[in-house]
N, C-alpha and C positions, 0 to 999 in steps of 0.2 A: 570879643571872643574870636580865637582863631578858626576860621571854617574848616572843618576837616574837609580832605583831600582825601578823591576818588582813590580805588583800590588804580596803582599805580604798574599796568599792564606794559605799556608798550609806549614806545616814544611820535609823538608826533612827525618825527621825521621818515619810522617806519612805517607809519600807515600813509603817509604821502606818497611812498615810493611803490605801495603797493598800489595803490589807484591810478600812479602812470602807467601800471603794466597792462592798465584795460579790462579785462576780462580776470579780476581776481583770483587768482589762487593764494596769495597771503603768504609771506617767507615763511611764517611761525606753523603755517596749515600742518597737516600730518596727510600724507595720503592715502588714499582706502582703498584696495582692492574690490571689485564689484564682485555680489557671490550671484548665484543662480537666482536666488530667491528677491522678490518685491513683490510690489504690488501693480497693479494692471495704473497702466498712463491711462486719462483721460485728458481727451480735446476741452481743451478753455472757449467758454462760451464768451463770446466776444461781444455780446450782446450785453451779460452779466455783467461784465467788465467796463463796459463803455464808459470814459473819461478817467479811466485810470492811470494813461499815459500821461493825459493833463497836470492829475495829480503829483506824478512822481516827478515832471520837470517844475512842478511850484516847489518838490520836496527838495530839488536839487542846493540851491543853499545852504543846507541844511544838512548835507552829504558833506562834511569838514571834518576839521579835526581828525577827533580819535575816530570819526564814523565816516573818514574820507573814502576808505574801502567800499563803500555802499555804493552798487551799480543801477541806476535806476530803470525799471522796464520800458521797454520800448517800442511791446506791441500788449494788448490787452492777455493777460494769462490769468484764469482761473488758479486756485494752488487746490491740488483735486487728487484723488485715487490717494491719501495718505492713510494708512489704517496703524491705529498703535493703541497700549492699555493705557489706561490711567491707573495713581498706584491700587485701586481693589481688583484689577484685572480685568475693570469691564471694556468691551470695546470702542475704540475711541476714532472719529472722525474731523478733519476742518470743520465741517459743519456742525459739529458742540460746542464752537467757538461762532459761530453768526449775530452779526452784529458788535463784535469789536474788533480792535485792532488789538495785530497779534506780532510780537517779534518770536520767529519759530526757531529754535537753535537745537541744532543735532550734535551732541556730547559721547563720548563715549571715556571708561576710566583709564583705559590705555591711551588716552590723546594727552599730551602734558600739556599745549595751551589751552583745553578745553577743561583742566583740571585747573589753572590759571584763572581762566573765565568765568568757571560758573559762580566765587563770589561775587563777582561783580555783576553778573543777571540778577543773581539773587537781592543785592545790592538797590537793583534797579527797579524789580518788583516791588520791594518794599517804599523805596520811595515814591513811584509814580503808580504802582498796579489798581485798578478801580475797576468797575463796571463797564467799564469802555475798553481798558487795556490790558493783556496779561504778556509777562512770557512764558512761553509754553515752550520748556523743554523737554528734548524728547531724548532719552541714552538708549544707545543702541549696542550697549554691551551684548555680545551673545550668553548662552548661559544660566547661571538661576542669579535672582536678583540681588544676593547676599553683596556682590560687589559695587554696587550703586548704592545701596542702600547703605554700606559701611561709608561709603565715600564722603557722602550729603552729610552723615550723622558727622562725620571729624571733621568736617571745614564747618559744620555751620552754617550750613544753605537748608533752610528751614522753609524759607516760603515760595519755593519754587510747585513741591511736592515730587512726584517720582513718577514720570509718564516716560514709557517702554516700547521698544522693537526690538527686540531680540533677533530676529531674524536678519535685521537690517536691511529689512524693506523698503522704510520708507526712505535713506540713504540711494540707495541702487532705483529706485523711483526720481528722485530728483535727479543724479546723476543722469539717466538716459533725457533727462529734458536741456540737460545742458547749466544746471544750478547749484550743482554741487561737484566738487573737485577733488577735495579732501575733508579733514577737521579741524576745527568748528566749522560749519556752515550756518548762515543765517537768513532767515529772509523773515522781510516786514511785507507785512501781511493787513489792506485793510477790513472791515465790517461786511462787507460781502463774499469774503474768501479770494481775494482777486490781489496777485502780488502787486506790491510796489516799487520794491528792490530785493536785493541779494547780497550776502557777501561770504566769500572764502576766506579764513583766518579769522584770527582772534580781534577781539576792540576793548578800547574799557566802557564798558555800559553803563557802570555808575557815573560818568564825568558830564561834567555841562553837557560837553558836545552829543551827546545820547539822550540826554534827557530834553534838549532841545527839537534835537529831530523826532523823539515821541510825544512832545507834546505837538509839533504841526501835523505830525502824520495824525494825530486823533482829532486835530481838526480838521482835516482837509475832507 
C-alpha cells in the first residue's frame, strides 16, 4: 500500500530558512496588532519548572524538518495567566490541561496559514491525541462565534473542538512575554504547564517530523 502523505503545507526548505532567522516570526506568519485588552502576565515559577531546560535541549533533535521552526526554551517558563472558553463557554485555564502535554496554537479565521494549518493539527490530534497529549487550539476571532464555527464545520476539522478568546487575550498575553509575533503561533507545552518551545508560522503537524517530536516530548 501506498502510505498517504501528510496534508502538504510548506517546503522543507522554508522551514529551514525560517529557523536561521533565530527568533522565529515565520515568512507565512500574518501579524497581529496588540489590542488593550489580555490577560494579566504571571512570573514562571522556576521551581515548577526545574529541568525543563534539560528537557527541551534532549528535544532539540527533534526540532527538524517541518518542525525546524521550533525554538527551544532557555530558561525555565511556566505557560501561566492564559484564560479562554471551551466550546460550552465555560472558562478555561493551562491548568485543565495538568498532566499532559500540550501543543497550544492560536488560529484565527482571517489568518490564511492558520486556515492551511488547522487540517493538519486536526490531522495530528487524530493520529497521536490520548491521555497524555492534546492539541489545544485556541481562535481568537473577535466577535460571535458563527465564524469559527462555520470554518471547522467546511474543512473538516472535527476533533479539535472549538476553544475561544474573543477578546484576544491570550494572543496580547503571550506577545508581552516575547512568544508570539504573529499567526499561527505555537508552543509545546509539557504535563506541568511549563514551555518547552515555541514557534511563529505555520508547520505541517500531520508529517513524520511532528509526530516525532510529540512523541519524545510525551516522553521526556
Amino acid at each position: 500500500m501506498t502510505e498517504k502523505k501528510p496534508t502538504g503545507l510548506f517546503s522543507t526548505k522554508l522551514v529551514a530558512i525560517a529557523a536561521v532567522a533565530g527568533i522565529v516570526v515565520g515568512a507565512a506568519a500574518v501579524y497581529v496588532r496588540e489590542t488593550m485588552s489580555g490577560n494579566a502576565v504571571e512570573t514562571a515559577d522556576a521551581a515548577q519548572c526545574a529541568g525543563t531546560v534539560e528537557k527541551a535541549e534532549a528535544l532539540k533533535p527533534y526540532f527538524s524538518g517541518d518542525v525546524a521552526a521550533m525554538v527551544p526554551v532557555s530558561e525555565p517558563r511556566l505557560v501561566e495567566g492564559l484564560t479562554f472558553q471551551d466550546q460550552s463557554g465555560a472558562q478555561m485555564t493551562m491548568a485543565n490541561f495538568t498532566n499532559k502535554t500540550v501543543l497550544l496554537n492560536l488560529w484565527a479565521t482571517w489568518c490564511v496559514p492558520c486556515r492551511e494549518e488547522m487540517p493538519a493539527l486536526n490531522n495530528l490530534q487524530k493520529a497521536v491525541g490520548n491521555e497524555r497529549f492534546q492539541v489545544l487550539a485556541i481562535n481568537i476571532d473577535t466577535g460571535d462565534v458563527e465564524k469559527p464555527q462555520t470554518f471547522l464545520a467546511e474543512t473538516g476539522v472535527d476533533a479539535l473542538g472549538l476553544y475561544r478568546d474573543a477578546s484576544m487575550g491570550v494572543f496580547n498575553t503571550l506577545k508581552r512575554q516575547g512568544l508570539a509575533f504573529g499567526l499561527p503561533v505555537t508552543l509545546l507545552v509539557d504535563g506541568k504547564g511549563c514551555l518547552l518551545g515555541n514557534m511563529n508560522g505555520p508547520a505541517a503537524w500531520d508529517g513524520a517530523d511532528a509526530k516525532a517530536l510529540i512523541a519524545a516530548a510525551d516522553g521526556a
